[in-house]
N, C-alpha and C positions, 0 to 999 in steps of 0.2 A: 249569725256569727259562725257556725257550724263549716260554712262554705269556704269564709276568709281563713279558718284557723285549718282546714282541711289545706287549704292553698300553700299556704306559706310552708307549713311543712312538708309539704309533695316537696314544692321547690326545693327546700335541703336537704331533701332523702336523693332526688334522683339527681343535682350537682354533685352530692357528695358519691355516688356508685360513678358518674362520670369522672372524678377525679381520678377515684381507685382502682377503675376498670380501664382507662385509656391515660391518663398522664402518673398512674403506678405511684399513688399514693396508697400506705400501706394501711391495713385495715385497720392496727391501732388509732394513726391517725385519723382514718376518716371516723372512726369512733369519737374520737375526742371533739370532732368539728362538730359532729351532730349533737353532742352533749353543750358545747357551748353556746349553739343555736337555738336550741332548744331550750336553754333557759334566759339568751336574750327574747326569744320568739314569747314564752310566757310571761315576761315582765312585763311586754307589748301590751300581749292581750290582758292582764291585768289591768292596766291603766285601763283601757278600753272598754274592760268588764264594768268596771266601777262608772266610766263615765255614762255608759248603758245604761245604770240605775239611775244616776244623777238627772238623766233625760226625759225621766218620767213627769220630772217636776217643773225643767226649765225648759222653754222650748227651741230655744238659739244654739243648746250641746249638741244634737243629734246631726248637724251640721259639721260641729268640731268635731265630733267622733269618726265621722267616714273623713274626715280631710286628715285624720291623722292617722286611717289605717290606709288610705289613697300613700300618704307621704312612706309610710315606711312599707308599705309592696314595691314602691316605686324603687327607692332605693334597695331592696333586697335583691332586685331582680338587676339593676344595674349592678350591684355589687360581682353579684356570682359572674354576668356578665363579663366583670373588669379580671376577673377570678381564674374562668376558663380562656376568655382570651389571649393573656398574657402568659399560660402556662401554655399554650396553643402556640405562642410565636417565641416565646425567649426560655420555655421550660419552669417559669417558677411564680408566685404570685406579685405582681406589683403592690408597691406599699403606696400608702396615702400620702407621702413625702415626694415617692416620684410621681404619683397623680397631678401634689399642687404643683410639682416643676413645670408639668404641662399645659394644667389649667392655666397657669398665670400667661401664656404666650400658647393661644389653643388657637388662632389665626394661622398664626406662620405653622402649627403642629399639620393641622388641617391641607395647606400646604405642603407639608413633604409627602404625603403619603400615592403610591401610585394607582388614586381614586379621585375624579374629578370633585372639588369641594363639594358644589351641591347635591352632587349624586349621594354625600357623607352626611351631611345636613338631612335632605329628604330623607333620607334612610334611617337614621338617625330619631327624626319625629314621627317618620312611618312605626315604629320601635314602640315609641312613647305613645302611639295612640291604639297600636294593639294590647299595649299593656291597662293602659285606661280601659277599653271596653272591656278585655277579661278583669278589669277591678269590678267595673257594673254588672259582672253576674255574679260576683263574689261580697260583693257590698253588704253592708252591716244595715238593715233593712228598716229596723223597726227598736224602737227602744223596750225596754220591758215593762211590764203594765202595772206594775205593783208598786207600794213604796217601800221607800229604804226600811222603815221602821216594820213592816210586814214580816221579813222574814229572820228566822232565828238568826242566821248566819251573821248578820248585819246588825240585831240586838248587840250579839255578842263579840264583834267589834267594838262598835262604839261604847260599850262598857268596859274593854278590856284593851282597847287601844294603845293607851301610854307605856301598860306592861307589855303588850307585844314589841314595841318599840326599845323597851330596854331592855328585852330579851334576844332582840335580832341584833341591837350595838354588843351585849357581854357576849353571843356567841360569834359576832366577827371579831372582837378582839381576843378570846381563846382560841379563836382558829384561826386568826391569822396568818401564825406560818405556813397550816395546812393549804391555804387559799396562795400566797406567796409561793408555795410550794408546786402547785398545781398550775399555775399563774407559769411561772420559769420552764416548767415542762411545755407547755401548748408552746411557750415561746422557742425554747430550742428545736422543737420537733415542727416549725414553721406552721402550725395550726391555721389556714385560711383567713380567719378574721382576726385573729391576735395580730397575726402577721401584717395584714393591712393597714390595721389601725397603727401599732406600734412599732415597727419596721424593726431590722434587725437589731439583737439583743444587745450589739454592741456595732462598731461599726465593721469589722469583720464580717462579710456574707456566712462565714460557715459557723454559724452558732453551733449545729446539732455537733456539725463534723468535730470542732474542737470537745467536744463530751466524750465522742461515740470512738473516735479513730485513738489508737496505738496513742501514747504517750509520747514524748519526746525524749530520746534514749542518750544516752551515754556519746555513744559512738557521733550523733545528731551534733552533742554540745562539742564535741572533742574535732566534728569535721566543722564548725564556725570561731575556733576559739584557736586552728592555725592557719586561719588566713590571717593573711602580714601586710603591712604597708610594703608597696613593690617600688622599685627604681623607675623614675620617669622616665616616659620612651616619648611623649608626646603624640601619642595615639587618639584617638576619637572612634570611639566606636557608637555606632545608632541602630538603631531598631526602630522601623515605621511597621505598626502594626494597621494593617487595614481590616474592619471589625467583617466578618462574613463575605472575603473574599472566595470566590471558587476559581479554581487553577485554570478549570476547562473555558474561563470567560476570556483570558488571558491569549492574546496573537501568539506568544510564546511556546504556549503550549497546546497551541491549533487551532484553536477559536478563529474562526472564517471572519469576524469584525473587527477593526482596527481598534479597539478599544484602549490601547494602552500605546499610545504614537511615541512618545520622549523614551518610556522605560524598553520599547521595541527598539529603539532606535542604539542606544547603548546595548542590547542584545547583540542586536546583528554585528557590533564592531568588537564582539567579544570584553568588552568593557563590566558586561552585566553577567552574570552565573544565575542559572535555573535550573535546581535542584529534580532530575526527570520527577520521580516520585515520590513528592512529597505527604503529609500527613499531619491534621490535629491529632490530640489523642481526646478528644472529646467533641461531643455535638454540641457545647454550650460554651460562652463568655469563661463562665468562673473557671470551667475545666481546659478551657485551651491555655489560654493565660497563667495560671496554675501551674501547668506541666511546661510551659515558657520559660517561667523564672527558675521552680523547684524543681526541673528537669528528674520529675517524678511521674509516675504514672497517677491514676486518681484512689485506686484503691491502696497506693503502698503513703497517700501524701499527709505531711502535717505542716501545716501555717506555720509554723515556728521554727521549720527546717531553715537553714542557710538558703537562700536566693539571689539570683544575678545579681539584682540591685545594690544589694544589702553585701557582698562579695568587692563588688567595684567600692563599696563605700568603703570598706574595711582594709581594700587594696591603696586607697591615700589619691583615690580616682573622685572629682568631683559629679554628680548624679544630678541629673534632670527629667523632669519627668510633662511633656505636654499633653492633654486629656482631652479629647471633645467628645462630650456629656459631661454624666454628673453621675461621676464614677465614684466618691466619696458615698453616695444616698445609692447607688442602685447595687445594694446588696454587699454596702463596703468593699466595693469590687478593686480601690484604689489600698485598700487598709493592706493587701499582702506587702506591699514594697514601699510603702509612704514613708515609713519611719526612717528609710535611709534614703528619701531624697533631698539633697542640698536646695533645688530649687521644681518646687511645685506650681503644676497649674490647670485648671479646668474650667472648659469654658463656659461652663453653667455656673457654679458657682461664683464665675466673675462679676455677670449679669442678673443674678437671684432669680432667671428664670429656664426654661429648659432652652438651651442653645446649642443643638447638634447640628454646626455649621464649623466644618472644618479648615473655611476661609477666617472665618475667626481666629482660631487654632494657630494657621499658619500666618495672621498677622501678629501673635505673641513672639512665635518663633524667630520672627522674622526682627523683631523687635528687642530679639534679648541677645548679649551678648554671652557665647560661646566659648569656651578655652580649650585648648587642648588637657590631653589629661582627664576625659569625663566620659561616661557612659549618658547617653541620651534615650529615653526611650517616649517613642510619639506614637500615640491610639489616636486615628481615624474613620469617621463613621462615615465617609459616602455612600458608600456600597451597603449598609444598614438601614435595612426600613426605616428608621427614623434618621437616619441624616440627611440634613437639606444640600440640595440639587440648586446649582445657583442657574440662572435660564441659561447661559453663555453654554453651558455642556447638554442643555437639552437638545441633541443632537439626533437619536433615535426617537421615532416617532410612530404611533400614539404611546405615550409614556404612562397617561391617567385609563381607568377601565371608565368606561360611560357607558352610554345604551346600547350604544353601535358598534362598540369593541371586546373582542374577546378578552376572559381573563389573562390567558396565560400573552398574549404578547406585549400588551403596553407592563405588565410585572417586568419581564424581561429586557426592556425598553430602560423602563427606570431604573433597573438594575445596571445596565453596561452606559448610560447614562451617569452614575452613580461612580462606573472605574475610568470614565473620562476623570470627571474631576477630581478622584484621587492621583489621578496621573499626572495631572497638572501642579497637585499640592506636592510630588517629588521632585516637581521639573524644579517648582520654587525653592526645594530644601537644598536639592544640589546648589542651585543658586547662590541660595544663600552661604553654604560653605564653601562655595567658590571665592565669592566676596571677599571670605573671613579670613581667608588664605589656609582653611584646615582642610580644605579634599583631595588633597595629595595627601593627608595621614588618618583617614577615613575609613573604616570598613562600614559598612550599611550595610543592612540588610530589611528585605521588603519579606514580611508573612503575614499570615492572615491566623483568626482564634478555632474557626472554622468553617465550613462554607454555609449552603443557602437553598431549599429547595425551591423549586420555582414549577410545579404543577407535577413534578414527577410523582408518580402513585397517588396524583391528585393531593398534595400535601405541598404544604407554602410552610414558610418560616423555618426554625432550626431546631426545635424540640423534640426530646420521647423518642427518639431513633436513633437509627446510623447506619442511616443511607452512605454508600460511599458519597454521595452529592456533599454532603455535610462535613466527609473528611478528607477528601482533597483538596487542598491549598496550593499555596505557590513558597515557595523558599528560594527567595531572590539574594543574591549577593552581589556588591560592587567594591572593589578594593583596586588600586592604583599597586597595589606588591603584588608580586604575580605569585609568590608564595601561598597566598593565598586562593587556594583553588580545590575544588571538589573533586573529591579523588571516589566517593561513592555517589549511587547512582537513584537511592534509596534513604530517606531519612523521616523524621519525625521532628516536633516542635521540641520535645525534651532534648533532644541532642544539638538544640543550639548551643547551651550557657557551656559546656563543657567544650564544644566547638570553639567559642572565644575566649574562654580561661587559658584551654591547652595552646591554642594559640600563640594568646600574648604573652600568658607568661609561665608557657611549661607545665600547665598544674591545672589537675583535675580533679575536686573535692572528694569526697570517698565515699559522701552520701549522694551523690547525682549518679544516676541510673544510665543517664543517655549514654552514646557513642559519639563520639567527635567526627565530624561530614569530611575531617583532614586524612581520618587513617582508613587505608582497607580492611572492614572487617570482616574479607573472605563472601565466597559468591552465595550466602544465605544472609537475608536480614530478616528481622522479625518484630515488630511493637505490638502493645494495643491500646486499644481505643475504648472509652467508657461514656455512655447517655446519662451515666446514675449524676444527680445533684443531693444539696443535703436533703433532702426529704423522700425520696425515691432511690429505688436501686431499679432502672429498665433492661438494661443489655448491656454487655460487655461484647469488644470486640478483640481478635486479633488479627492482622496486615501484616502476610508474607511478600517477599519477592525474592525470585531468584531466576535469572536466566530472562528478565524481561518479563518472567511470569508473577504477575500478581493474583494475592489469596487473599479474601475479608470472609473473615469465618464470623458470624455473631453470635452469640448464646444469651440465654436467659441467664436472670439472677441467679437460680439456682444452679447453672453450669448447663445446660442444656443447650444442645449445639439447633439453633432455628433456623441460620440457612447458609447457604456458604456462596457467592458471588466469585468468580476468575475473571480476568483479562488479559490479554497479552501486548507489553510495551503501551501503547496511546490507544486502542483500541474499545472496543466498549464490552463494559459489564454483562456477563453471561451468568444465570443464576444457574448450580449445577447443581444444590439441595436445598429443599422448603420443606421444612416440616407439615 
């Protein structure tokens, strides 16, 4: 038993140093994971210990005893698996909520991913059967030779049993706050397993951030309490947000593959605006989106600040909102702007199972009736490792990695694969507001939360960094008013909402930070950019331009400058200081 109990906590000593050493989970935390492991991991072996004795006597336990320290290795090791993973591609842990979204429809999941199924499968049970043979050297071998009533310890239970039992119920009901207390901390502070189990503490992703960030001020209440119902202009304003677009995949902005034919085509007739130098201010979902609405950066942001949405609502503007995933569960990622949407929708929760298919999406759309007067905003997952590629856009090829194929090109395949058919689900929305007779009073625009690496520095997904690959986007604009035109050269996602307020209606909140893309703000810009989510603080960055010349300076948490990247105009990244 020496072996298995040696194992299990190897395994959460050195996930938990990978946590804190490469995805910048802070030491307190990883302290508290190990504290919570460590007294599921001996409740385990308790059971186990006991069942040990009991095997001396019957001979069909010692059976049950290794099948249930096989079942919970098994699962351990799949957990931490699901653990680093998921903080490996999206930066934060997935909960059990989004697991069942998956599991309940794991064929079609199986299907988007750019790895030929069976390669996923074999691999998969290749996994499960090196974990099984390292269970056989670790295996619970032999029962104990003695019986129960042989040793003191064991007397002295079974004599004293009922009062251990009423001693362990009055000390959890005297401690139960302290336990409740303790319980609410692992949960705010995103603890691994609490996390997993019970997903976020409220439906709001930023449990810790609402503890930990500034309060909501005076100024905050006083900038959401004078916005007004405004005079109808019959306006439509939309936002199509494509989830991990990169700017550089885009014909527009140089990309040698036709990848985007309709939104190219409205380019070249000047019909379409491409913002040259665009910018997330974050390498993750919550923080791109975040600075979208709260046109905040992420260290100055509070959830309860005024946002687009919630602005258009207050403005006497009817609010829409279309989702594909299941943005509600994945980190209450939907909770920033739900409460001022007039009409909700996503397409996982439609179907109770994970449906990141954005033809779905765009058959909602397509399906509902539109009014002038409304702010729209539509999240699409093509271009996102999990959203399905219907075959009609499998256009690039080899798309799946197999035996025969390298990593890095079928990634890249399924990628621009991926802005086909978001290209297709624009063609369909113009359409559809063509139809509607609202695209003559349209403004649109196409951005992305943030981008995507695809083998650069050997690193896939969008986590723990900021790489410029992660923060360049695309900021597309379409408007039928010629008024509407970009007069800078240089922007960021926080300077949209203040973009379409000042706009439409002269007025820019007092608490939004961005610059409007309408005015000159003189031949220097300047933003930054933030990795940190709630549970980690990794890098901050900041993204100059001026004269064509772009800076991404990045620092450590603690302010420390780690390296600094230039380019000139479209040109490519030149690292000019590494720590």
């Amino acid at each position: 038993m020496k072996r298995y109990t040696f194992a299990i906590f190897f395994l959460s000593i050195i996930s938990t140093i990978l946590l804190h050493y490469h995805f910048g989970y802070s030491i307190r935390l990883s302290i508290h994971h190990l504290i919570i492991t460590a007294i599921v991991h001996i409740g385990v072996l308790t059971i186990l210990y006991w069942l040990r004795y009991i095997s001396s006597q019957k001979k069909n336990i010692p059976g049950l005893i290794n099948a249930g320290a096989y079942l919970y290795w098994i699962m351990l090791c799949l957990f931490y698996s699901l653990v680093l993973g998921s903080n490996y591609f999206w930066g934060n842990t997935i909960t059990f909520d989004i697991l069942r979204q998956y599991l309940g429809n794991i064929s079609a999941v199986l299907s988007i991913l750019p790895v030929e199924k069976w390669l996923l499968i074999s691999g998969f049970l290749l996994f499960l059967l090196t974990l099984s043979g390292f269970f056989f050297f670790i295996r619970i071998r032999k029962s104990v030779n003695v019986r129960m009533t042989d040793t003191p310890s064991i007397i002295f239970l079974k004599k004293w049993k009922w009062g251990l039992v009423v001693f362990i119920l009055i000390a959890a009901f005297l401690g139960k706050n302290i336990i409740l207390d303790w319980k609410r901390t692992l949960h705010f502070e995103q603890e691994p397993l609490t996390y997993f189990v019970l997903g976020p503490m409220w439906e709001i992703h930023t449990d810790r951030l609402l503890m930990e960030q500034k309060p909501r001020t005076t100024a905050d209440d006083e900038c959401i309490e004078k916005v007004r119902a405004k005079e109808k202009n019959e306006k439509l304003v939309v936002i199509v947000l494509i989830d991990a677009l990169r700017s550089d995949h885009l014909s527009m902005y140089g990309y040698e593959r036709n990848t985007s034919p309709f939104l190219d085509s409205l380019y070249r007739t000047g019909a379409l605006q491409a913002l040259p130098y665009s910018f997330s201010g974050s390498s993750n979902t919550i923080g791109g989106v975040s600075s979208l609405f709260f046109s905040r950066d992420w260290n100055s942001l509070n959830m309860s600040q005024l946002n687009l949405m919630q602005y258009f609502k207050k403005s006497g503007y009817k609010t829409y909102a279309f989702l594909t995933g299941y943005h509600s569960g994945w980190y209450g990622l939907s909770a920033m702007y739900r409460t001022s949407c007039d009409y909700f929708y996503e397409s996982t929760s439609a179907y109770n199972h994970a449906v990141d298919d954005d033809l779905v999406t765009l058959k909602k759309i397509e399906s509902t009736r539109l009014q002038p007067n409304s702010f729209i905003y539509i999240h699409l997952l093509s271009t996102h490792e999990i959203g399905k590629r219907d075959n009609r856009f499998r256009v690039f090829m080899p798309d799946k990695i197999g035996l025969t194929t390298s990593q890095r090109t079928p990634i890249i395949n399924n990628y621009d694969n991926g802005i086909l058919q978001a290209d297709f689900v624009c063609r369909q929305i113009f359409n559809k507001l063509q139809r509607d007779s609202l695209l003559a009073n349209t403004t649109l625009f196409i951005v992305s939360d943030h981008g995507n690496l695809m083998g650069e520095n050997n690193q896939y997904g969008h986590a723990g960094g900021l790489h410029e690959k992660l923060l360049e986007i695309p900021i597309l604009m379409y408007s039928q008013d010629s008024s509407w035109h970009f007069t800078r050269k240089t922007g960021s996602l926080k300077d949209l909402a203040p973009s379409i307020t000042e706009k439409i209606f002269g007025d820019k909140p007092t608490c939004w930070t961005g610059q409007s893309l309408f005015m000159n703000s003189g031949p220097f810009y300047q933003t930054t950019a933030s990795a940190a989510t709630v549970k980690t603080d990794l890098y901050n960055a900041t993204i100059s331009e001026k004269n064509d010349s772009l800076r991404l300076s990045i620092y450590s948490a603690s302010g420390v400058l780690q390296s600094t990247r230039e380019k000139k105009g479209r040109g490519s990244w030149i690292t000019t200081y590494q720590k």
